[in-house]
Structures are given as C-alpha cells and as structure tokens.
N, C-alpha and C positions, 0 to 999 in steps of 0.2 A: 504494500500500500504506500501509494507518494506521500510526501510532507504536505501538502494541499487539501489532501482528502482527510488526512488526519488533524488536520486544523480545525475543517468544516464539520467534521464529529464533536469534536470538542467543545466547539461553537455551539453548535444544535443540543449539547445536552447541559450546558449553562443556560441557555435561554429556557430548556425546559422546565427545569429547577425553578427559574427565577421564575417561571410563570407560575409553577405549585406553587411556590411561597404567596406568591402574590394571591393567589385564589383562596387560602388556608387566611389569610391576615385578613386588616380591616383598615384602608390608610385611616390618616389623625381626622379627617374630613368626613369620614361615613359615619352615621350615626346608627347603622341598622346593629342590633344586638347580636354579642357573639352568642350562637348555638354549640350548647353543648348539650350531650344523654345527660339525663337524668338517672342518676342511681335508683336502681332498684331496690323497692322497699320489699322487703320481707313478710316482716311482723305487722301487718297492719287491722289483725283481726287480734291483736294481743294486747294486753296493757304490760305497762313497764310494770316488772317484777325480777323477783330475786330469781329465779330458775331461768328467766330468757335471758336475763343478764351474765349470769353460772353459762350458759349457751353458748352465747356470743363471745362471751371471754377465751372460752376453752376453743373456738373456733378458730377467733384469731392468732391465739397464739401456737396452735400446732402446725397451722397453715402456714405459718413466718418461718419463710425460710433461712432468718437469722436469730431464730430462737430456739434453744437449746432443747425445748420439747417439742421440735418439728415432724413430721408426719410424713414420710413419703406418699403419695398420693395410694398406690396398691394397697397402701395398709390401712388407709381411711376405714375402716369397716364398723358401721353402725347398725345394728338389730334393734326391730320394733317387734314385740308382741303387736294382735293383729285388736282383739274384743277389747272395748275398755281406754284403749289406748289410742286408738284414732278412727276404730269405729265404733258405734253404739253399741251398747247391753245390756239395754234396760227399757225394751221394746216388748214384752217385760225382761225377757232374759234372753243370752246368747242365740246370736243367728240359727248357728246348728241346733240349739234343743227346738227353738222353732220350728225350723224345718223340719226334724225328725216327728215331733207332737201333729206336725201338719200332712206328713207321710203315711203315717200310721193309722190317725184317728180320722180323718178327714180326705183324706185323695181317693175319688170311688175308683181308680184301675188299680188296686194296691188293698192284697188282705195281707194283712201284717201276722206274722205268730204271736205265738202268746207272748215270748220275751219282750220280743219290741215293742208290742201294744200296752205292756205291763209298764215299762220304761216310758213310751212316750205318752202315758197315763199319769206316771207320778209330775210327769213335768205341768202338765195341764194343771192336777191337783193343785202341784209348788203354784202357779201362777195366776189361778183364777181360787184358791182357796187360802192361799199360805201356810200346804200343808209342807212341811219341813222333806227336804230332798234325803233318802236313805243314806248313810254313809258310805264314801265313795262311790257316789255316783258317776263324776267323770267314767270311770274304769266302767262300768253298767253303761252310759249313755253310748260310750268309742263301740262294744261289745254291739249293741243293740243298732248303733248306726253302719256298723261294717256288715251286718244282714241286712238292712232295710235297705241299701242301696246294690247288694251284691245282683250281679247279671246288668249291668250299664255300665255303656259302653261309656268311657269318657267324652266323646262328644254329648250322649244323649244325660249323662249327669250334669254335664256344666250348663245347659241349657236347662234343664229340671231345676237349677239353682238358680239360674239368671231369671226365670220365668217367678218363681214363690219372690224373687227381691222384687221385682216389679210390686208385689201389693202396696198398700200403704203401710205405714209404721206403725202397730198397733201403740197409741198411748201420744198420739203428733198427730197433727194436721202439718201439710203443703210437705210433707216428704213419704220418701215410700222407703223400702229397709237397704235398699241399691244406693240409694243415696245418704245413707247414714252417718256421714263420716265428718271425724269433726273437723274444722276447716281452721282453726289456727295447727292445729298436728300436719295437717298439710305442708302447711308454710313451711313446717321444719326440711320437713322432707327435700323441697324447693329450694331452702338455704343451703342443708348439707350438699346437695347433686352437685350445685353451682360451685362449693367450695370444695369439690373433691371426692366426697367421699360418696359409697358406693354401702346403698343400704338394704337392708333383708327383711323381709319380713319373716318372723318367726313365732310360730301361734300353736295352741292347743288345740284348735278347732283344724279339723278337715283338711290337708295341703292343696285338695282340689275346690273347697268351697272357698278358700282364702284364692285360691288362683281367679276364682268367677267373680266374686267380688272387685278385689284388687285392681281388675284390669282397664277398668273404667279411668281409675286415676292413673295409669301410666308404671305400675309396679311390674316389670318383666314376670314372666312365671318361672325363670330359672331362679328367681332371687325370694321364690317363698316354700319355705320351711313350715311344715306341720304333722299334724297325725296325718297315717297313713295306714292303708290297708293292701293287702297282696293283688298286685294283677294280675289279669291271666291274658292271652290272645284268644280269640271268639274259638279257636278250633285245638285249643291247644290239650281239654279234656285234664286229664286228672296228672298228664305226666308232668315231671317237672322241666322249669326252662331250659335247666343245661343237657338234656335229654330232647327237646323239643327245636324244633326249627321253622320259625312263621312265616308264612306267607304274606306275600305282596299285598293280596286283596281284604286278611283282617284285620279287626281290630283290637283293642283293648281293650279289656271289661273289668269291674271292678271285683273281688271278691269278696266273701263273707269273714276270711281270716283277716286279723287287726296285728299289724306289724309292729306300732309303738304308738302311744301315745303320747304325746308331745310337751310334757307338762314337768319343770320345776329342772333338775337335774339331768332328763332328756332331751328338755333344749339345748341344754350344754353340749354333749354327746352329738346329739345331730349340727349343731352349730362346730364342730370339730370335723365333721366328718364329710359336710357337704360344703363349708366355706373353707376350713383347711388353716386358718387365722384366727386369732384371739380377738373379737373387737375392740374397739377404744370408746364407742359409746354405746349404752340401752337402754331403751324405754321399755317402760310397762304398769301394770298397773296394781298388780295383784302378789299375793305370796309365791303364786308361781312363776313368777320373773324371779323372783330375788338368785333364782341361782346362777341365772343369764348374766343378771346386774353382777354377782359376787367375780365372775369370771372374766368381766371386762376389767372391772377395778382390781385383779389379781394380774392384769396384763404385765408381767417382767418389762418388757422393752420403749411400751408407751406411755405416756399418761392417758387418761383414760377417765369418764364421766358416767355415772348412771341416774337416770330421771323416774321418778314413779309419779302416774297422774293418779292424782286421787275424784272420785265423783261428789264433790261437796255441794254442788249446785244445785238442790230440790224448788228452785223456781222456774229452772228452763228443763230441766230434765228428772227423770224419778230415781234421787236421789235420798241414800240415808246419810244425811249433811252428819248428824254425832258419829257415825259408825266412820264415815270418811274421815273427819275431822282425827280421830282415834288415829289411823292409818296411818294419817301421815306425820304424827309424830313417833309413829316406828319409823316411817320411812328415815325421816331424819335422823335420829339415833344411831341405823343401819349405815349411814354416811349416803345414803341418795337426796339429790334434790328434789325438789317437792313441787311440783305441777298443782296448781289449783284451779279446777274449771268454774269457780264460781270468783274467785279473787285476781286471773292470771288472763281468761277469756273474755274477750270481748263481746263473742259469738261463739255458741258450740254449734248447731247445725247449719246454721246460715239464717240472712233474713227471710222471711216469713213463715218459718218453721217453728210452731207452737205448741208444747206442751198443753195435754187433755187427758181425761182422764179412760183409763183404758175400759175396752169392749169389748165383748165377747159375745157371740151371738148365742142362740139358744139351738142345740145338739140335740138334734131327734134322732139322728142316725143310730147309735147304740140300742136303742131300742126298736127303730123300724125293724132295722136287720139284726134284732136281739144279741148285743156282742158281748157274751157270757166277761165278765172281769171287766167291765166300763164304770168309770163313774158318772154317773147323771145328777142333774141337779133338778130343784125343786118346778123350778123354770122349763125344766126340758121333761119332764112329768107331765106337768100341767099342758106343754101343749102335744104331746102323742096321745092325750085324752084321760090323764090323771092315773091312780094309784091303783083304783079297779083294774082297769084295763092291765097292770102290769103283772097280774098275778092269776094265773090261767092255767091248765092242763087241755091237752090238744095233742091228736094224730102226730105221729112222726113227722114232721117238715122232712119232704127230700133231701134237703141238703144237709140234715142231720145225719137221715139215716145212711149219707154216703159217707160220713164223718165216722162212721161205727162200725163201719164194716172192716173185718179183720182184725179190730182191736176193742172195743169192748163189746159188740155182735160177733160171735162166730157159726155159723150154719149147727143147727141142733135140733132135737127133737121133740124140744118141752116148751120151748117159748119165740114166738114169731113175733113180727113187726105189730100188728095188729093188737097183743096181748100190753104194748106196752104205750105210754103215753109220754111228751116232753115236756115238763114245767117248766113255766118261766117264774121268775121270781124277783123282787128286790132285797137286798136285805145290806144290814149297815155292818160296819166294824166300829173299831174305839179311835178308829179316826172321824166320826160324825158326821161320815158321805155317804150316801145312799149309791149301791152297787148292783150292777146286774148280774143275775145269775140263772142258772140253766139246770135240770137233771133230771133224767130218765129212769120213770119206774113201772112197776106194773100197773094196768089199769086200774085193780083193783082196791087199789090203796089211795089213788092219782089223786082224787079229793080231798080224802083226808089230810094227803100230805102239803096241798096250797095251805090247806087253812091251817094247819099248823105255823107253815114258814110266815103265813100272815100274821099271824098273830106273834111270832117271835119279832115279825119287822114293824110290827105298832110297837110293843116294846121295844123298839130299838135294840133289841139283844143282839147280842155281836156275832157275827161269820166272817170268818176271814175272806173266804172263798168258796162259789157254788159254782164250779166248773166240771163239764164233761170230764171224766175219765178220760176219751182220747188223744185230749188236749198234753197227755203224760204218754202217749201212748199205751194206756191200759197199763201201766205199773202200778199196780197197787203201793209199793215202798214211796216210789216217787211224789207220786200225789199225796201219801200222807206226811211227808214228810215238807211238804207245802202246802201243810194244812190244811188242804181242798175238804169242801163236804160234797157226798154225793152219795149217787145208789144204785143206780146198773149196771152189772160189768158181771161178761160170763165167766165164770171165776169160780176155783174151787175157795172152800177155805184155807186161810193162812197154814202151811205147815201140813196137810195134808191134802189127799185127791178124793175129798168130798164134797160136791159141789157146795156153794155159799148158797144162800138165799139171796146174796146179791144178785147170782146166777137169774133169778126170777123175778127182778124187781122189788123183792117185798124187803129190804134190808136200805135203813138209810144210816150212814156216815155220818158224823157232824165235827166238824173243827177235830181234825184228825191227828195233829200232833200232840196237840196237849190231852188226848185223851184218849191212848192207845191202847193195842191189845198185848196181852202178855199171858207168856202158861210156863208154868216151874216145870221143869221136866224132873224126871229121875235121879240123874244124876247132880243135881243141884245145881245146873245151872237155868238161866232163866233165857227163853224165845221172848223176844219183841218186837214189834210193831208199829212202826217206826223205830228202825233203829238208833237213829235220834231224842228218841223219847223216854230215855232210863232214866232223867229226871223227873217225868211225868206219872211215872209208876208208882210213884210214892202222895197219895194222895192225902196226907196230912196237913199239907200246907198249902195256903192259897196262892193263885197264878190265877191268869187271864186265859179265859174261854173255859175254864174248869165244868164239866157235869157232876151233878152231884144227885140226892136225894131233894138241896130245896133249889135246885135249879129249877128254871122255868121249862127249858126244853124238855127235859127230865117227865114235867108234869104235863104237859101236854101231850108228848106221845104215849105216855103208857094211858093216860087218860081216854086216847083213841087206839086202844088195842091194839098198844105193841110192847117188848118187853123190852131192857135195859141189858144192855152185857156188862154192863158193872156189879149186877146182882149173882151173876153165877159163879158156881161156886170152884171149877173145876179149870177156870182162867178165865183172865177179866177182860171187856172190851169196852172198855167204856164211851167208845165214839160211838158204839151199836146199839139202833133201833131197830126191831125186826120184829115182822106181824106175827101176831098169835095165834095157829089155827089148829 
C-alpha cells in the first residue's frame, strides 16, 4: 500500500471518530437534555426493610470484584423453596393437597382407592373443618399422590395441573391458583438473574407440579428440584430401565412408586446431587428449609445468606399473624433473616387481588354414588334429601355386586345375590363428622340392622368405619385391624374350616380392633384377632369404641335378637353380633 493511501485511511478514520464524539456530546449552545437509561428499579413492590437491605448488601459485595468475599459468577447458586415462599399456601393449603382432594373427591373420570380417597378426605376435613392433619402426613399425602396420578403420561399431567391452576383461588377474588405468586419474591429472582446468579427452585411439592406452575414466570424446568416418583416408558411393562430399551414413538408415564420426598435434609441431598455446589443463598419459609438454609450458611469457600419468609399478614392473606410472628423469632435466633409479608411487602399478590372468605360448595356426590368412607356435611345431607333418605336397605346395586365377586362373594350353595341386601348408612366417629358407610347382609336381618345403625347414628355413637370387606380384599386380619365394621364375607370362622355366619349375612362386626376375638388354646398360648389387639383383650380398663354390657350397641342388638361374642364362654369376640335362630 503507497504512502497516499495510507494517509487517506488515516484521515477517514479521525474524521470518523470526530464525528462519534460529536454525535455522543452536546456543544455549550444546545440546550436539549442529555439522555441517559435509567437504572433499573428492583424492589418497587417492597418497603425498605432490614432483610432487602441484608439482600442488597450481600449482593453487592460478593459481586465486587474487589472485595475479598467475591463470587465467581458459576458459583452464584441461590435455592428457593417453591409453597410459602413465593407462591401461595393458604388457598387454604398447598397446591398439591389441593389438587390431590380435587383428584380424588371430585374429578368424575377418576375413582380413587381407598388410600387416596382416605388421604384426600382428611385434607378436605383439615380445611373445611379444622380437623387436625394425622401425623406425618407429608409421607401419607407423597404415598397417596404417587397412585392418584400413576399411568400419565407427562405431557397429559402437566396439562391436568395447568388446567385445576386455571380455577380461581379459593379464599381471593381477581386471581386464580396459576397466578398465585407473590410478586415482591419475584423481584428477587429478577435482581439475582441480573446480578449473576443462577437460581433453583427446590420444593416439597411435586418436581412436575412445580415444573407446570413455575413456567409461566420464566423458571427453566432443568432448574427445579422436588418430590419425585418413578417413570416408566408407555411400553416398557414391568422390566427395569437398564434391561429395557425405548422407543422412538413412546412416552413417559408416571408411576405409583414415590422415589423421595423432598423435605428438610433431602433437599440437601438432592441439592448435592442434581446442582453438584453448595449455594450461597436460601429462601424458604418453613422448618423444612432450615436444613437447605443450615447448608448454605455451612458453605467453607463462600459467604453465604439465608432468608425465611414468614406469613404475618392476616389482612391481605389467611394468615396466623401470632403463630408467624413466633416463627420468626426462631428464624432469627437460627441466624436467618427474616422476611415479613405484612411489614417488608408492599403487595403480596398484586393489585386487585382481595382477600375473602373461603367457599366450599355443597358435595352431593358421596352420597349420589354412595362412597363408603366420605365425609358429608350437614349441608350436603340436606340437599341429597336429608337423613331419611340416607339410611336404607336395597337389592344388590350392580356395581357392588361386581365389587364382590371373588372376594367377599364366592360361587356356593347356601346363599345367592338375591338372599342378600346393601345398607347404606351414616354414622359419626369422635371426630364429630358424619360419614358414609356401606355393608352387606342377609335379607333377613337387613331391617333390623338400618334401625339399629340409626339409632346408634342419633346417638352419635362412634364407628370408625363401615366399609365393604372388599375394599381389604376380603382379609379378614386387615380390615380388623383398621377397624372397619361390617358383615358379609364368605368366610369360615377364624382358626378353623367352619363356615362363619358371616358366610350368610347374619353376623355383624363393629369397630373391630378394639374389640376382638381371642380363644386360649391348650397349650397356653392365646389366638387373636387382630393381631394388633393384645391390648384390647384385657377389658378392664377403659378405651374408645369399647363394647361392653352398658354399651348402647350392646343393647340394641341383643334387644333385636342377636347374641354378643363377649358372653361366650369358650373364647371371646366381642366385635360379634350374630342372629339367634
């Protein structure tokens, strides 16, 4: 290249320059304002408080790359719990028990087994009665929702979830459960991305229901952690995966095996196992973060923050403000910051989203399609056409007697469909709900035995459970040993090949554990019945559901000629009513 041409470059890329400059400035003569962005606000759904402040501090300073607690960007790793923490759970209660109560009790393509019906029964009780949730329940709900959704396929579950979020929020107006999410936790989310770090969501609930939820706001589904259940491929049958090789054209399906539940110390463990790094920051809300929170702030190499939100706000959401309030001076104690949604938020769901008080509609279905172990309320009585109407004897319904076949009906010589009858019935426990119940006996008795159970259900006398035998598959041990009452099942008696009188309808059951059967044999040991019952055999001391001489049931059925197996003398049964002929 000549000296001439490289002058004329030289030239051309000074005047270039001088033009950018010129373009970029303002001479002393232009009055028009210089444009600059505006910084982005964050926090503008939060009030200044000590935890956005604890935030923003620990933000800036791990992110400065001249300060000694700096961060390389890969190790940013921040985990959220999903319920609680930045979406709602007090609609009345978690998404998932929601959806399971709504799977179970309520979705007419979906008959649920007994477990799951039982499960998403007590939730209903927990939230339209305030009947207290059984101890570990999680472990019971993971169990009971890894059958209610098994044979869905993942496309056709996450769609099954996104369709139930669509409803509205029970206990809100102007939101529905898809949109539940609180909206200054957002913001975090929004600040950390921008500043780096690289967040998870890690939740108790569902890894697939946090996936359907989640994606609305932008949370990748590589990046959420939860409970999980075993999959299978649509063709893959009983073998296992490393035996099994899938095809192109299936899919996915879920199973009824529950692989882990996601709660307290197996956040930790899956947070090891699927991120591979120790975070530096954790939200959450509840005792089951604390061990998420324990294992950031144990981080060796980083410094490191954990936030627990507490629900103190019982004016915008249904909150127990003293229980919260409590909380969170464990939190603090614990060394977590402390989130307040009623002192810290400006908004939890957004504007025009109103706390109401919640609704339940009134449940006739348990009783149209009679679903032996329902609870009904007084409401849903009244309109299937009241108390009368619930307590009847009646022809075999078909879809009973295909229920019976093979397991408490077996083909015999002594007694046919026709000889026998299905009660329906209500009757209470010492929880003070009225429940449905079902059981099949001879005709013969069939009268006597409504009016019995009626009158033990004016009394409010307690039954645990009036369920089919087949509902146990005809195990006598098993049903009594959950307490079930009932009375037809072709069946010898216990211990021997004589047939029962249950065999013929004419024998009833009643609250079967605590009132079983026992015979001393010879050698001094003693047969029982339910074998869980060796407490119960000692009938000196008082317990619940006890028969006795001044029991009520006691006196009503022997009153209507039947005898008592607590009176005989050569072993006791004392659940046993049996006709006198």
């Amino acid at each position: 290249m000549n000296k001439t041409k490289k002058l004329w470059m030289l030239a051309t890329i000074l005047i270039l320059c001088g033009t950018t400059a010129t373009l970029a400035s303002c001479s002393k003569d232009d009055d028009s304002p210089v444009v600059t962005p505006a910084a982005k606000e964050y926090f503008t759904q939060w009030n200044q408080c000590e935890a956005l402040t604890a935030l923003q501090d620990y933000v800036q300073d791990v992110t400065n790359a001249n300060s000694p607690n700096y961060i390389q960007e890969e190790d940013r790793i921040a985990t959220f719990d999903m319920d609680g923490t930045f979406v709602g759970e007090l609609y009345p209660s978690y998404f998932e028990y929601n959806l399971l109560e709504y799977r179970a009790l309520d979705d007419p393509d979906y008959e649920a087994p007994k477990d799951v019906m039982e499960t998403a029964q007590e939730i209903r009780d927990f939230v339209r009665n305030g009947k207290p949730l059984p101890d570990h329940f999680d472990m019971k709900h993971a169990l009971a929702a890894a059958k209610a959704y098994s044979g869905m396929t993942l496309a056709e579950f996450d769609a099954y979830v996104k369709a139930y979020a669509q409803q509205p929020a029970n206990g809100f107006s102007g939101m529905t459960y898809g949109q539940s999410f609180f909206k200054p936790m957002l913001q975090v989310f929004d600040y950390l991305r921008d500043n780096g770090f690289t967040y998870y969501v890690v939740s108790g609930s569902d890894r697939f229901i946090c996936r359907a939820l989640t994606e609305s706001i932008g949370v990748p589904s590589n990046r959420v952690i939860g409970m999980d259940v075993k999959l299978h491929s649509t063709s893959q049958g009983t073998e296992e995966g490393v035996n099994y090789t899938m095809g192109r054209e299936e899919d996915l399906v879920r199973t009824d095996e529950l692989i882990i539940k996601n709660l307290k110390t197996n956040k930790v463990l899956q947070i090891s196992q699927e991120i591979g790094k120790v975070p530096v920051l954790s939200f959450g809300n509840s005792g089951g973060d604390a061990a998420m929170h324990n294992y950031a702030l144990g981080n060796q190499k980083y410094k490191s923050a954990a936030f627990m939100l507490i629900a103190d706000d019982d004016a915008r959401d249904h909150a127990n403000r003293e229980k919260a309030l409590s909380l969170g001076e464990q939190w603090r104690t614990a060394g977590y910051h402390v989130i307040s949604m009623h002192d810290d938020f400006k908004t939890i769901y957004g504007d025009g989203v109103v706390k109401t008080d919640f609704t339940f509609p009134v449940d006739t279905r348990a009783l149209t399609e009679w679903q032996a172990g329902r609870t009904v309320s007084q409401a849903d009585v009244d309109a299937f056409g009241g108390i009368d109407k619930c307590f009847a004897a009646e022809p075999i319904p078909d879809g009973v007697w295909a229920r019976m076949q093979g397991k408490t009906y077996k083909e015999n010589p002594y007694i046919g469909r026709d000889d026998l009858r299905h009660i329906r019935a209500l009757h209470w426990d010492y929880d003070n709900q009225m429940h449905v119940g079902e059981m099949v006996c001879n005709a013969q008795i069939a009268d006597r035995v409504v009016s019995i159970l009626r009158q033990l259900f004016d009394a409010q006398y307690p039954i645990q459970r009036m369920l089919l035998p087949d509902v146990y598959d005809a195990d006598d041990e098993t049903q009594m040993r959950d307490n079930n009452s009932s009375c037809f099942c072709y069946r010898a008696v216990a211990g021997t090949t004589v047939l029962s009188k249950h065999a013929r309808g004419l024998a009833v059951d009643i609250n079967t554990l605590y009132n079983p059967y026992y015979k001393d044999r010879t050698d001094g040991t003693r047969y029982i019945q339910p074998a869980t019952a060796t407490d119960y055999c000692d009938r000196t001391w008082d317990f619940p559901y006890k028969i006795d001489h001044d029991d009520l049931c006691f006196r009503l059925f022997t009153a209507a000629g039947f005898e008592w197996g607590g009176d005989w003398t050569s072993c006791k049964d004392y659940q046993h009513f049996e006709l006198i002929e």
